[in-house]
Backbone of each chain as ProteinMPNN parsed JSONL, in Angstrom:
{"seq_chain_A": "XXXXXXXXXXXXXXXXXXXXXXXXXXXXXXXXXXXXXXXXXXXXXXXXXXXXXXXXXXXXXXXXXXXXXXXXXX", "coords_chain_A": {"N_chain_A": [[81.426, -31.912, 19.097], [82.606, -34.48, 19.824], [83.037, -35.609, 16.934], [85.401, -35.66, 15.145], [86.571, -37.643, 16.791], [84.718, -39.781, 16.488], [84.815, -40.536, 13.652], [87.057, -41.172, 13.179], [87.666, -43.569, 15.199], [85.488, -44.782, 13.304], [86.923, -45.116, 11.164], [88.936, -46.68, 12.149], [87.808, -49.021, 12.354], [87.132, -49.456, 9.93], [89.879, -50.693, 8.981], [90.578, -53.866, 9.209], [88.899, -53.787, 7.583], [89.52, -54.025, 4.967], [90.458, -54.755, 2.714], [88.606, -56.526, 1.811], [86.436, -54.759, 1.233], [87.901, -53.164, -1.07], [89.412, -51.153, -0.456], [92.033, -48.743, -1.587], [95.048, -48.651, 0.854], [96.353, -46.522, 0.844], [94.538, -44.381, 0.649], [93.186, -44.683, 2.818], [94.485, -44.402, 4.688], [95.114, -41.933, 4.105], [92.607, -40.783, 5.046], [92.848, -41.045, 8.254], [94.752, -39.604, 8.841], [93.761, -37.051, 8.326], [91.652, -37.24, 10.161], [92.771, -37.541, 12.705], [94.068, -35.124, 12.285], [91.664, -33.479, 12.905], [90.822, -34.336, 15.235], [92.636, -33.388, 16.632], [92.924, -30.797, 16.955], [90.328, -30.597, 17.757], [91.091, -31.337, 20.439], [93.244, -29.009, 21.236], [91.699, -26.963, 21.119], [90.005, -27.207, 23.101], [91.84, -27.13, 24.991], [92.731, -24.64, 24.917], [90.325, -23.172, 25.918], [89.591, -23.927, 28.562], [92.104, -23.603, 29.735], [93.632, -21.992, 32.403], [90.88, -22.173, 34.163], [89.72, -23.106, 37.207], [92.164, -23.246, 38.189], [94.908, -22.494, 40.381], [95.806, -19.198, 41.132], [98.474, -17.526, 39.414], [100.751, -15.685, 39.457], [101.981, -13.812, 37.4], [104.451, -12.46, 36.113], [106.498, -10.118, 34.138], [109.613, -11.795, 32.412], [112.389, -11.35, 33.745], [115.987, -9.784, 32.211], [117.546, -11.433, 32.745], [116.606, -13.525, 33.057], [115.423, -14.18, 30.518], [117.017, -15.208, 28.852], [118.964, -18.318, 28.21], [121.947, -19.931, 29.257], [123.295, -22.523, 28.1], [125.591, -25.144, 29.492], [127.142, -26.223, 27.111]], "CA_chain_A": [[82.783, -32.032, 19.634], [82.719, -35.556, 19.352], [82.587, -35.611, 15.73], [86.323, -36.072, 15.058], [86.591, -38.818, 17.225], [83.547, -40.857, 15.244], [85.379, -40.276, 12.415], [88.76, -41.647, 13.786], [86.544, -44.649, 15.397], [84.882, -45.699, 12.067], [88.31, -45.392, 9.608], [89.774, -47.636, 11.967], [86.845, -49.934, 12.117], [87.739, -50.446, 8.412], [91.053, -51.235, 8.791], [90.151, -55.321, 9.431], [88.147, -55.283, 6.425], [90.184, -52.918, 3.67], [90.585, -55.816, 1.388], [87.159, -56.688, 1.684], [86.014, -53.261, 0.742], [88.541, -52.847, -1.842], [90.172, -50.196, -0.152], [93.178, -48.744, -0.967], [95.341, -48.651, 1.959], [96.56, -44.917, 0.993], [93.328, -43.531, 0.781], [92.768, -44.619, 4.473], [95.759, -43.331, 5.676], [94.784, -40.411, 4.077], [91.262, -40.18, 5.977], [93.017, -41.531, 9.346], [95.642, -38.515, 8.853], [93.073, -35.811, 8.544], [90.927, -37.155, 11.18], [93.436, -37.374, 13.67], [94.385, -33.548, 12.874], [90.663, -32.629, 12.837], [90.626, -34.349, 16.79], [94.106, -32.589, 17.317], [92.334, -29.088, 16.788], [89.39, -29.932, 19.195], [91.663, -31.184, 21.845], [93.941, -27.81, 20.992], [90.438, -25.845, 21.459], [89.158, -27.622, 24.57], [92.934, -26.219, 26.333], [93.046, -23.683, 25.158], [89.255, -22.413, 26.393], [90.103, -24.402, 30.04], [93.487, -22.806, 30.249], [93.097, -21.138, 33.614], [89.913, -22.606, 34.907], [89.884, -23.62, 38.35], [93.469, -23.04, 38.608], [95.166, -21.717, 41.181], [96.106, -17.928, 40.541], [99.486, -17.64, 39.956], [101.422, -14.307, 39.516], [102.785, -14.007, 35.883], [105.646, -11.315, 36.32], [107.041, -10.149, 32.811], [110.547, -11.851, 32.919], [113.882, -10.039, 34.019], [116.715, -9.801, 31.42], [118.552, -12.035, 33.515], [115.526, -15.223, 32.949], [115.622, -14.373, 28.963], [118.412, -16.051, 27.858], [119.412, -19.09, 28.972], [123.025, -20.568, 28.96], [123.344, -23.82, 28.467], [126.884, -25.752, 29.436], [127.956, -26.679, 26.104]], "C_chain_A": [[83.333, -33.459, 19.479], [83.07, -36.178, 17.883], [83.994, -36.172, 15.022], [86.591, -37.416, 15.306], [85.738, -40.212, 16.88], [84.496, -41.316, 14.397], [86.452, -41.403, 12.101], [88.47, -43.664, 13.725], [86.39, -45.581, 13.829], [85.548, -45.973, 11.221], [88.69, -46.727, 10.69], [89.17, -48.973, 12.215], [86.745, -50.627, 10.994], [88.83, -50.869, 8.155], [91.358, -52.987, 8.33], [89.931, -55.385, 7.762], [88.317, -54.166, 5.144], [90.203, -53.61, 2.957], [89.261, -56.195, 0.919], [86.71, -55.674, 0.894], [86.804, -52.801, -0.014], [88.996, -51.569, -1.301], [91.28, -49.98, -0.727], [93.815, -48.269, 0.606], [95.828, -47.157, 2.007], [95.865, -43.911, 1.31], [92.853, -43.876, 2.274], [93.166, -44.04, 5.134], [95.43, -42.262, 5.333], [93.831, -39.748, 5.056], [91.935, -40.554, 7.269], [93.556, -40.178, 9.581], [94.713, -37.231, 9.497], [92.294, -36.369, 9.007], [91.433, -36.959, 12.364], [93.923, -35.898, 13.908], [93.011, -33.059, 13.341], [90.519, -32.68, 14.893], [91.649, -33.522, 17.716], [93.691, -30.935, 17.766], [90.776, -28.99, 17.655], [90.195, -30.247, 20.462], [92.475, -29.872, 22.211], [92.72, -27.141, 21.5], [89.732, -25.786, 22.65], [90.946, -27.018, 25.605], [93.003, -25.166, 26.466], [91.731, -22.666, 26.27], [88.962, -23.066, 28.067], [91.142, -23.948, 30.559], [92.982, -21.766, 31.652], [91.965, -21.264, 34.41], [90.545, -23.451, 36.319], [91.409, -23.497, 39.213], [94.374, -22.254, 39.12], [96.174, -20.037, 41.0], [97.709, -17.906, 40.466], [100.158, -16.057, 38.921], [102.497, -14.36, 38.353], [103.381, -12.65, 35.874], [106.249, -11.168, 34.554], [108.566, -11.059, 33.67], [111.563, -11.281, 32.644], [114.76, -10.575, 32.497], [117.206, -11.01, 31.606], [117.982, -14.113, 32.587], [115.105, -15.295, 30.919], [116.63, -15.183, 28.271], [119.27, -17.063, 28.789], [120.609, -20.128, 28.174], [123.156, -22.153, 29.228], [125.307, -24.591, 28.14], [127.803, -26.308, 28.185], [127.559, -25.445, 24.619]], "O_chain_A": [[84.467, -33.609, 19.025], [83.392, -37.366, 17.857], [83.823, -37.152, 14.297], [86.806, -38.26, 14.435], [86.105, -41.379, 17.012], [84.944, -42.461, 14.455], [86.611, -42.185, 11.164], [88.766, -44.558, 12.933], [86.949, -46.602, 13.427], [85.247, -46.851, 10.413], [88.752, -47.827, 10.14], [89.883, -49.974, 12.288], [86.446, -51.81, 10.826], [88.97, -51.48, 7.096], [92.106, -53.344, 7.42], [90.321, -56.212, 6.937], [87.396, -53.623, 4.534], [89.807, -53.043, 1.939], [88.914, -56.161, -0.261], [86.641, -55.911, -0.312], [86.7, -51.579, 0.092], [88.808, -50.719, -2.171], [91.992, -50.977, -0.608], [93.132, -47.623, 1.401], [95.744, -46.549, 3.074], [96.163, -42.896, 1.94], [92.035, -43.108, 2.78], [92.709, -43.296, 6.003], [95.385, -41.4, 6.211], [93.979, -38.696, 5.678], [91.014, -40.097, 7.946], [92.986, -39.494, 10.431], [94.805, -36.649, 10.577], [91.424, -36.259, 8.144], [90.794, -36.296, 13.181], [94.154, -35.389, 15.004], [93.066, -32.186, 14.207], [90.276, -31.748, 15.66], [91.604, -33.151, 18.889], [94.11, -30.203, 18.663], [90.198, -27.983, 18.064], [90.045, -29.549, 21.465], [92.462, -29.55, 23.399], [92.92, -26.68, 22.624], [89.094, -24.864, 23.159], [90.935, -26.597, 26.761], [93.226, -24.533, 27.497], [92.022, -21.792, 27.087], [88.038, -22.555, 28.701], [91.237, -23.839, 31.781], [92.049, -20.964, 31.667], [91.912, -20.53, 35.396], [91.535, -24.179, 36.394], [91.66, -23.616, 40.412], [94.746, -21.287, 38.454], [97.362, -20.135, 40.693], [98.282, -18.281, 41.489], [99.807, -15.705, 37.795], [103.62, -14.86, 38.424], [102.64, -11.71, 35.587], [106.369, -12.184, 33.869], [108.75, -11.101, 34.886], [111.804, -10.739, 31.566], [114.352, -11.502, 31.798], [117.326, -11.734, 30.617], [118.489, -15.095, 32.044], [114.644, -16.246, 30.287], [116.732, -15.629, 27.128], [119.993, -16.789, 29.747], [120.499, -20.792, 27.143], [123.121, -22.775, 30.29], [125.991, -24.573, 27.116], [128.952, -26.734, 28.304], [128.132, -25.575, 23.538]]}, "seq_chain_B": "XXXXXXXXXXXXXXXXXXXXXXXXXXXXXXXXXXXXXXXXXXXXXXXXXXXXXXXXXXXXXXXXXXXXXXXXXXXXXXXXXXXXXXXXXXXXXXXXXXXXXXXXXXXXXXXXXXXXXXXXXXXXXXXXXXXXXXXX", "coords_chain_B": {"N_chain_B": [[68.935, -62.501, 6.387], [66.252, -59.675, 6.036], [66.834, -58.184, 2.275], [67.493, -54.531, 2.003], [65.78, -52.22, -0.009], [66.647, -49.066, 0.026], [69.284, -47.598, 1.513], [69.513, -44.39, 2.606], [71.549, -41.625, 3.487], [72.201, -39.02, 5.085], [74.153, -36.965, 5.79], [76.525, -34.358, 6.559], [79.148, -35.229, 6.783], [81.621, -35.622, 4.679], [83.711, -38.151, 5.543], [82.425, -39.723, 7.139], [80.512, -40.091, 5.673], [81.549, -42.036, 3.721], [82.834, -44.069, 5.49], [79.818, -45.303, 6.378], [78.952, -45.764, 4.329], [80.654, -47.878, 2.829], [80.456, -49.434, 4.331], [77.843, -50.859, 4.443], [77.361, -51.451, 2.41], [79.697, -53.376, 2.25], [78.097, -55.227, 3.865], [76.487, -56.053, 2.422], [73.903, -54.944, 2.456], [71.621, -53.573, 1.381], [70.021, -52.625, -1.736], [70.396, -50.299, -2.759], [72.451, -46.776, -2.472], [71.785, -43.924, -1.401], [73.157, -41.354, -0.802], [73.379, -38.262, 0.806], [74.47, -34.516, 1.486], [73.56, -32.589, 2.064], [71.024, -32.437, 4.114], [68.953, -30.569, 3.147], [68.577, -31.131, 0.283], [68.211, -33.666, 0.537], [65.412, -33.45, 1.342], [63.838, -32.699, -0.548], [64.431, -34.339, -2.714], [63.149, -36.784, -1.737], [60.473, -35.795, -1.313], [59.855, -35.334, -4.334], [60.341, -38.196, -4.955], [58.584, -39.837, -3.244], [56.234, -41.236, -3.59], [56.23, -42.792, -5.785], [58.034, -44.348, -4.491], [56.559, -45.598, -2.412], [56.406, -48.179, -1.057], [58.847, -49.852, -0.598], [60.61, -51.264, 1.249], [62.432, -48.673, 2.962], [65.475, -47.41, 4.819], [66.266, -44.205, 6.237], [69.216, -42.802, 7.484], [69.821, -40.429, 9.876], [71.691, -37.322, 10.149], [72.516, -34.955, 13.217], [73.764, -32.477, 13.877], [74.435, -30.177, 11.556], [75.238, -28.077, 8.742], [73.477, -25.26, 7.882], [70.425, -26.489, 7.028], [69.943, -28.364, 9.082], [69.729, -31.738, 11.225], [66.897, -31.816, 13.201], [65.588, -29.698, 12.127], [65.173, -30.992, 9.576], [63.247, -33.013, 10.0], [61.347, -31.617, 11.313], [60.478, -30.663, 8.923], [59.987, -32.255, 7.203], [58.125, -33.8, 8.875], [55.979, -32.255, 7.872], [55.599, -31.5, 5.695], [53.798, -33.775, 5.769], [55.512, -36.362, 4.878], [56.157, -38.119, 6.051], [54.133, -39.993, 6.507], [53.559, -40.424, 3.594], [56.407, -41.771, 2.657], [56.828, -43.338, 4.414], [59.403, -44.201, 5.75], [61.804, -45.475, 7.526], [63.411, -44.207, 10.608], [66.246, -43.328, 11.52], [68.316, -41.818, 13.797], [71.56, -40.945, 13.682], [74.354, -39.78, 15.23], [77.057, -37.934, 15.838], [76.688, -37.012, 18.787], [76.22, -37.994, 22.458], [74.565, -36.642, 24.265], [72.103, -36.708, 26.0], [69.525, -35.535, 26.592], [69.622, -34.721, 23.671], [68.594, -37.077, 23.092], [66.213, -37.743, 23.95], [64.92, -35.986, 22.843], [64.778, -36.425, 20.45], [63.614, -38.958, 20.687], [61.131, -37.281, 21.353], [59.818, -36.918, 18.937], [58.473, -39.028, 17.891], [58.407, -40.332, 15.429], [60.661, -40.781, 14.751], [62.689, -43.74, 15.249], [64.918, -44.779, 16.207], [67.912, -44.051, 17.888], [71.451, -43.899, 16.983], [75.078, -43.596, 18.327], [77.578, -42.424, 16.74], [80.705, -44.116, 15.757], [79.081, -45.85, 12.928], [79.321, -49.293, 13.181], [79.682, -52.961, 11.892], [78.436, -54.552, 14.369], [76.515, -53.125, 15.061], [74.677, -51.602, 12.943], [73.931, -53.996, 11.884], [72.38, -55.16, 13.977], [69.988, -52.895, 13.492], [69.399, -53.018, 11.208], [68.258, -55.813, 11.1], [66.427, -55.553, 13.218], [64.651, -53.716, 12.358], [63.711, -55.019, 9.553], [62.29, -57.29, 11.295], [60.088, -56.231, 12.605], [58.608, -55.091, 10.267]], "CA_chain_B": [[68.553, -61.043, 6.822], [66.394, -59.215, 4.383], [68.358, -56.918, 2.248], [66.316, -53.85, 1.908], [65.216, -51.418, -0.459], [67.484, -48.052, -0.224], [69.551, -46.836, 2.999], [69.607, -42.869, 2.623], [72.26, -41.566, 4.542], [71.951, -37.374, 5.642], [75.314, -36.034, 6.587], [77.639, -33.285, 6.081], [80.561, -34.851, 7.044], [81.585, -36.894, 3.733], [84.728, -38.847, 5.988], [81.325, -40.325, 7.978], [79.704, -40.87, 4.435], [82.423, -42.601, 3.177], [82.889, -45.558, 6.308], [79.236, -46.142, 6.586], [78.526, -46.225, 3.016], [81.544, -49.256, 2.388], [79.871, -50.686, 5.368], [76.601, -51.05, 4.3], [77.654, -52.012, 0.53], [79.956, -55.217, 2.655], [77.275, -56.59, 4.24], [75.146, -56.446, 1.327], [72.593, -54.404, 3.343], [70.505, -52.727, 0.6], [69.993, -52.512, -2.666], [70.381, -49.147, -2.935], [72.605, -46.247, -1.263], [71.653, -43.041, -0.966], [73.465, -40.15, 0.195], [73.124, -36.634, 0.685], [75.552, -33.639, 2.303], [72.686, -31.23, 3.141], [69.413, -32.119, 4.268], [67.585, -29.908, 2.174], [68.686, -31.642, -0.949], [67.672, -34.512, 0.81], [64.035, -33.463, 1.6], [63.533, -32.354, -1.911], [64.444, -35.68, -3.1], [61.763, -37.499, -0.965], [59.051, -34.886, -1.826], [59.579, -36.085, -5.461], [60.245, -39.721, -4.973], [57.762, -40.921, -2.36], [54.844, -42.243, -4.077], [56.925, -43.94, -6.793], [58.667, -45.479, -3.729], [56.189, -45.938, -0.975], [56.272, -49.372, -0.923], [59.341, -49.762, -0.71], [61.772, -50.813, 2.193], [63.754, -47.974, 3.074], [65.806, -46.801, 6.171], [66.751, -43.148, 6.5], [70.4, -42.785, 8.494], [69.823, -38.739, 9.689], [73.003, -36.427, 11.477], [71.262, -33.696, 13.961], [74.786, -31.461, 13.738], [74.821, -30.45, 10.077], [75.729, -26.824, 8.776], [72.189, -25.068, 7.134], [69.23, -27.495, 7.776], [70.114, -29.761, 10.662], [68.182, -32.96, 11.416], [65.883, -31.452, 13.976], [64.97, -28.68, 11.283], [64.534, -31.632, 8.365], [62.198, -33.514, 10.481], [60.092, -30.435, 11.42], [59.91, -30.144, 7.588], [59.224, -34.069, 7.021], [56.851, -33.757, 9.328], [54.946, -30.63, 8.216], [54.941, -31.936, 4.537], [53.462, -35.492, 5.4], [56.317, -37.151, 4.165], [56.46, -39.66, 7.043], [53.172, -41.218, 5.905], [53.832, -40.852, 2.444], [57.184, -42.709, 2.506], [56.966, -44.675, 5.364], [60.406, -44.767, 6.318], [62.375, -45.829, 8.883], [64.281, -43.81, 10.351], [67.235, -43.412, 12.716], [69.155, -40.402, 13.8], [73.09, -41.346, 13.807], [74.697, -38.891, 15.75], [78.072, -37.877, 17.381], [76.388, -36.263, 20.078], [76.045, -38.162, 23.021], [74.032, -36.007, 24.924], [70.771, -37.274, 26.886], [68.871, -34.282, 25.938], [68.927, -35.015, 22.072], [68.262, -38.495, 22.886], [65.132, -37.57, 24.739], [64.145, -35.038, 22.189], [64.496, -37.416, 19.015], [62.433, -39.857, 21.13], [59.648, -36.772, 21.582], [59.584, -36.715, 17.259], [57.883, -39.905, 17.44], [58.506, -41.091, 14.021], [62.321, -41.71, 15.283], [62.496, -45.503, 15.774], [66.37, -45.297, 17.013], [69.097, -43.07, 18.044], [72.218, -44.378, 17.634], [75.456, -43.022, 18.406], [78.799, -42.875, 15.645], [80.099, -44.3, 13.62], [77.638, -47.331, 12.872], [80.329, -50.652, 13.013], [79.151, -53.843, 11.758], [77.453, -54.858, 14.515], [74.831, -51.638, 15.383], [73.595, -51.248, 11.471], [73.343, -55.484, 11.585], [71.493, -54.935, 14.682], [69.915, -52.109, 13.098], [68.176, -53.543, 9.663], [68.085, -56.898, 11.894], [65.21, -54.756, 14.236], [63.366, -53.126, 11.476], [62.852, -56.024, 8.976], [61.808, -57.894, 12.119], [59.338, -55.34, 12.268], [58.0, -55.273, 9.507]], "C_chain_B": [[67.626, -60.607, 5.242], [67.098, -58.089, 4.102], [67.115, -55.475, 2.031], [66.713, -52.736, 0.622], [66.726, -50.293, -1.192], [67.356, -47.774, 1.098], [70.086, -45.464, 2.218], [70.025, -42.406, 3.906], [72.572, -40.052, 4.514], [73.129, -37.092, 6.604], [76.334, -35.237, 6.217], [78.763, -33.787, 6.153], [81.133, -36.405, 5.574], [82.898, -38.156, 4.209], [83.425, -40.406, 6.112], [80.934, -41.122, 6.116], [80.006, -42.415, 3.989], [82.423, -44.108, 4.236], [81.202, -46.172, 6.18], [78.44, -46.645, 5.081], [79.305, -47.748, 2.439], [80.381, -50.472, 3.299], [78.779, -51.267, 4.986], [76.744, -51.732, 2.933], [78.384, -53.372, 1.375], [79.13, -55.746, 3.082], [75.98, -56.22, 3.698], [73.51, -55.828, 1.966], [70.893, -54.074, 2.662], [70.883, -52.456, -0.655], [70.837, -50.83, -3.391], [71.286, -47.887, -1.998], [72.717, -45.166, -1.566], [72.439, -41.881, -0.368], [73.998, -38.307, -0.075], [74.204, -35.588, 1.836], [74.535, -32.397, 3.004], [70.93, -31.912, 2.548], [67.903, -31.328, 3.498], [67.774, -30.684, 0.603], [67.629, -33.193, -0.502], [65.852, -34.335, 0.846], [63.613, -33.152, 0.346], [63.559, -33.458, -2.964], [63.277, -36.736, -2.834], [60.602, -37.065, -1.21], [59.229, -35.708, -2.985], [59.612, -37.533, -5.155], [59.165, -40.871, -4.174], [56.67, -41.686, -2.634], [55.462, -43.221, -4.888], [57.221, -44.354, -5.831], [57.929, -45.985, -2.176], [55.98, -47.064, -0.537], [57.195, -50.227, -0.638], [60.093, -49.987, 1.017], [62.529, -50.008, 2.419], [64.263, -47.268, 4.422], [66.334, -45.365, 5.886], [67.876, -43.287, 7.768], [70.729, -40.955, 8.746], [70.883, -38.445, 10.997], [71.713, -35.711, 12.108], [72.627, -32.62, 13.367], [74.556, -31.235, 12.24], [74.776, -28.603, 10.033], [74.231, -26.628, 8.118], [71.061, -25.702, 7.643], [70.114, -28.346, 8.83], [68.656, -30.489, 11.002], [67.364, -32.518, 12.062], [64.83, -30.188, 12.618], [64.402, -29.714, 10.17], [63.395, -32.218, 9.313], [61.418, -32.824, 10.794], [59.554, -30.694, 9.822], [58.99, -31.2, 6.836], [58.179, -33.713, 7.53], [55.156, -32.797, 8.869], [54.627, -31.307, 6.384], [54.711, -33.367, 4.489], [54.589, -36.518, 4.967], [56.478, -38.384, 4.956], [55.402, -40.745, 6.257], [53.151, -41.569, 4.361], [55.047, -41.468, 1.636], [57.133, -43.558, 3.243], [58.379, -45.431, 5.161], [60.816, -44.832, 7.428], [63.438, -45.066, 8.91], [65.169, -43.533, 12.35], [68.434, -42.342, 13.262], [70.59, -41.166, 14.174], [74.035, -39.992, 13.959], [76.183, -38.971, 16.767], [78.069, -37.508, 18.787], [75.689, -37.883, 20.785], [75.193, -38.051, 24.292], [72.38, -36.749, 24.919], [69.645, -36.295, 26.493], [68.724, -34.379, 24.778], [68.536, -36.519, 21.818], [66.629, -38.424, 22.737], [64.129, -36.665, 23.453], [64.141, -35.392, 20.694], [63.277, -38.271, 19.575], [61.258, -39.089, 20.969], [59.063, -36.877, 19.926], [57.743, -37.615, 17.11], [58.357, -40.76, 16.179], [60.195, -41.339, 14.014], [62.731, -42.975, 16.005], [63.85, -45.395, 16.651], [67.477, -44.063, 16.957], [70.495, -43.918, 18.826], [74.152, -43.376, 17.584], [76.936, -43.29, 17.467], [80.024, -43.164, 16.618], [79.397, -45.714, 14.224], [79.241, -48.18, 12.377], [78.987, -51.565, 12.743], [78.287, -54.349, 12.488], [76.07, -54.093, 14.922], [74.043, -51.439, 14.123], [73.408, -52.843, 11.436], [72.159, -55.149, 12.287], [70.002, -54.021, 14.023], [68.102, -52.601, 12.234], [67.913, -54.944, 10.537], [66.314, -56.484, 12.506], [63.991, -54.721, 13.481], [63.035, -53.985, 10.992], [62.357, -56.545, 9.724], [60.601, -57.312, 12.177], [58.509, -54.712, 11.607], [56.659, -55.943, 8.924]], "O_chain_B": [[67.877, -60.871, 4.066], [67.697, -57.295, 4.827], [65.91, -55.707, 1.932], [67.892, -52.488, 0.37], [67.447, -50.448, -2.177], [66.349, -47.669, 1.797], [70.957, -45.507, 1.349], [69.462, -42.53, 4.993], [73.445, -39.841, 3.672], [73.092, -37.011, 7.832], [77.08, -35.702, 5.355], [79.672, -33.098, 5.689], [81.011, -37.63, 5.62], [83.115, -39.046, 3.386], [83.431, -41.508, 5.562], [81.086, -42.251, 5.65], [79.321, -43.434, 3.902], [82.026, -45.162, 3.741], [81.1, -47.37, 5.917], [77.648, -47.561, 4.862], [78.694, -48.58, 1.769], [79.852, -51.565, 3.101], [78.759, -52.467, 5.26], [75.986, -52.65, 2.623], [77.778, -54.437, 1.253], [79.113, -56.953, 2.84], [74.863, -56.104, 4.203], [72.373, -56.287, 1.856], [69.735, -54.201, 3.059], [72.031, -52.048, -0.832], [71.626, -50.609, -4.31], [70.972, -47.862, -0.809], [73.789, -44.951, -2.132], [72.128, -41.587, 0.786], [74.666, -37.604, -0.833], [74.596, -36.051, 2.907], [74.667, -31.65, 3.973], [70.195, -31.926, 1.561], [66.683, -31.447, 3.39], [66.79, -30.643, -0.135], [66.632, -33.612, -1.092], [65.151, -35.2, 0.32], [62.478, -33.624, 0.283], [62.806, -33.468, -3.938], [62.658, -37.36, -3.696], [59.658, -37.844, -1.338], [58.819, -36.861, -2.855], [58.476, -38.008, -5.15], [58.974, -42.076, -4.335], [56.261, -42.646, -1.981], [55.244, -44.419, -4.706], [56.532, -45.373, -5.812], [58.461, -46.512, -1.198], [55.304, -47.118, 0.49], [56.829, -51.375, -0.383], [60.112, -49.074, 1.842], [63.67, -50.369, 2.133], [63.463, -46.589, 5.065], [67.117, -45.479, 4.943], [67.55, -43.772, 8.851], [71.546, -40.3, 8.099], [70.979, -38.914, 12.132], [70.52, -35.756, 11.809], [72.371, -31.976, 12.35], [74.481, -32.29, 11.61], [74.399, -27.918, 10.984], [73.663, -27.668, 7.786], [70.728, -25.414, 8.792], [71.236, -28.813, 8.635], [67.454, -30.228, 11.055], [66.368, -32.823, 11.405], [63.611, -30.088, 12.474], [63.268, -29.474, 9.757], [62.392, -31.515, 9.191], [60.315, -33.335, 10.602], [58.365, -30.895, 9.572], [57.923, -31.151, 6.223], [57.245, -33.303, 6.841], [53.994, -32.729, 9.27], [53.48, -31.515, 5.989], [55.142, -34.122, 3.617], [54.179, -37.652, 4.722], [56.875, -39.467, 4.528], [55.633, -41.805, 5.676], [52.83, -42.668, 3.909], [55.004, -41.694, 0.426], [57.386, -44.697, 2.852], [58.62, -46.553, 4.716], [60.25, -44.277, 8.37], [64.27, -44.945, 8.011], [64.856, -43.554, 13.541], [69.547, -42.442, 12.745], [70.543, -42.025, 15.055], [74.382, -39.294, 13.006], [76.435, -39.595, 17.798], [78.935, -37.592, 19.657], [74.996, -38.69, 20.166], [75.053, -38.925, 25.147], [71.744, -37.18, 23.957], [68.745, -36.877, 25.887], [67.563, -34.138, 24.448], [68.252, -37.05, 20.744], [65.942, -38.853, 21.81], [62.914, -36.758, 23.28], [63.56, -34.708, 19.851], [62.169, -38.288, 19.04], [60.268, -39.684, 20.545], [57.843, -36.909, 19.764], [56.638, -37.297, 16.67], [58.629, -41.955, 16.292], [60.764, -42.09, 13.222], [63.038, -43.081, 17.192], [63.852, -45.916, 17.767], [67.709, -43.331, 15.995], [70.749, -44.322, 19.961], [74.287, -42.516, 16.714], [77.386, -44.434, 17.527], [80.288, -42.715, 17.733], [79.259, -46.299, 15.298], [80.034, -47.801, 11.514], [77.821, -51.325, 13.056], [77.265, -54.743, 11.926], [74.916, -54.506, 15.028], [72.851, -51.136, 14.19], [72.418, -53.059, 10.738], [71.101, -54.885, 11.717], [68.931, -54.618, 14.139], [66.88, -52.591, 12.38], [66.683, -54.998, 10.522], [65.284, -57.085, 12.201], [62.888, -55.247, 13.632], [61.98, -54.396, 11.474], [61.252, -56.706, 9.207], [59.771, -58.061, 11.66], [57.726, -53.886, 12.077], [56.376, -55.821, 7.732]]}, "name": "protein", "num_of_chains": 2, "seq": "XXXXXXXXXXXXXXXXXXXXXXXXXXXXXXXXXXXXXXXXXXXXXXXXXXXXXXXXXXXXXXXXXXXXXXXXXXXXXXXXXXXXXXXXXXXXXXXXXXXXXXXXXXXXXXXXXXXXXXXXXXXXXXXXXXXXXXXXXXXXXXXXXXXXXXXXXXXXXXXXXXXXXXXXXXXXXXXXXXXXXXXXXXXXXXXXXXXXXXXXXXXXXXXXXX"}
């Protein structure tokens, strides 16, 4: 679960020393990009499988016609 | 520092590969770098190479998470085909897991000098090869 977040961690641990390491700077951004979605999709996975834990019951009513469509002043 | 040998680095995730492989190439760590995406390629490598290289400085950098073999499964296998004594490496499980429980249960291996936790920054792999050549 962690594994993302390493990831994330160690790209931007090279940031400092991209010149050093002949980096290009695209190809980082690239790995920064898709590490940050890969952590986006365990934090997405850790709500969704907590959604409703511990939390207090609450009474999910389909809603009326009335609460479908909402007018807004302009 | 000395520089050593060959660091062989065991992980599926080639992002991981990729930072600690630069890293280890900037501070001139080791001659040599090593790296493998599945464990079994890896152990198949070492079966052939270990006598030609038993003399040889070399650190092993092993994941436990990995898809197919996983580090706990290569080190059963290390272990079962001698390979510890017939490379005599060093080796170090580098792991995203945090967990106290695979700390404890790398420590029971024995032949696991260090468990450290990702990614390896400049100063934990200094530290690192710092330890072992000391050690030596």
């Amino acid at each position: 679960m962690r594994a993302p977040l390493a990831r994330l961690l160690g790209l931007i641990g090279m940031q400092c020393h991209r010149k050093q390491l002949g980096l290009e700077e695209e190809t980082l951004n690239d790995y920064l990009y898709k590490a940050g979605r890969d952590l986006d999709n365990v934090v997405c996975d850790i709500i969704k499988k907590t959604e409703g834990l511990d939390a207090p019951a609450i009474n999910h009513k389909p809603p009326t016609d009335d609460e479908t469509t909402t007018d807004y002043p302009y | 520092m000395m520089k050593l040998q060959q660091i062989i680095l065991i992980d599926d995730d080639a992002i991981i590969n990729f930072v600690h492989n630069s890293l280890i190439k900037s501070l001139d760590l080791a001659h040599e770098v090593t790296v493998f995406e599945q464990a079994k390629d890896a152990l198949t490598y070492l079966s052939a190479s270990s006598e030609e290289r038993s003399g040889d400085t070399r650190l092993l950098l092993l994941d436990i998470n990995m898809p197919g073999m996983n580090g706990w499964e290569f080190l059963d296998a290390f272990i079962s085909a001698s390979l510890h004594e017939k490379t005599g490496l060093y080796i170090c499980i580098v792991s995203s897991s945090i967990s106290q429980e695979d700390r404890k249960r790398a420590a029971d291996y024995g032949i696991v000098r260090q468990f450290i936790s990702k990614p390896l920054n400049r100063e934990n792999l200094t530290d690192l090869v710092d330890g072992m050549t000391k050690n030596m």
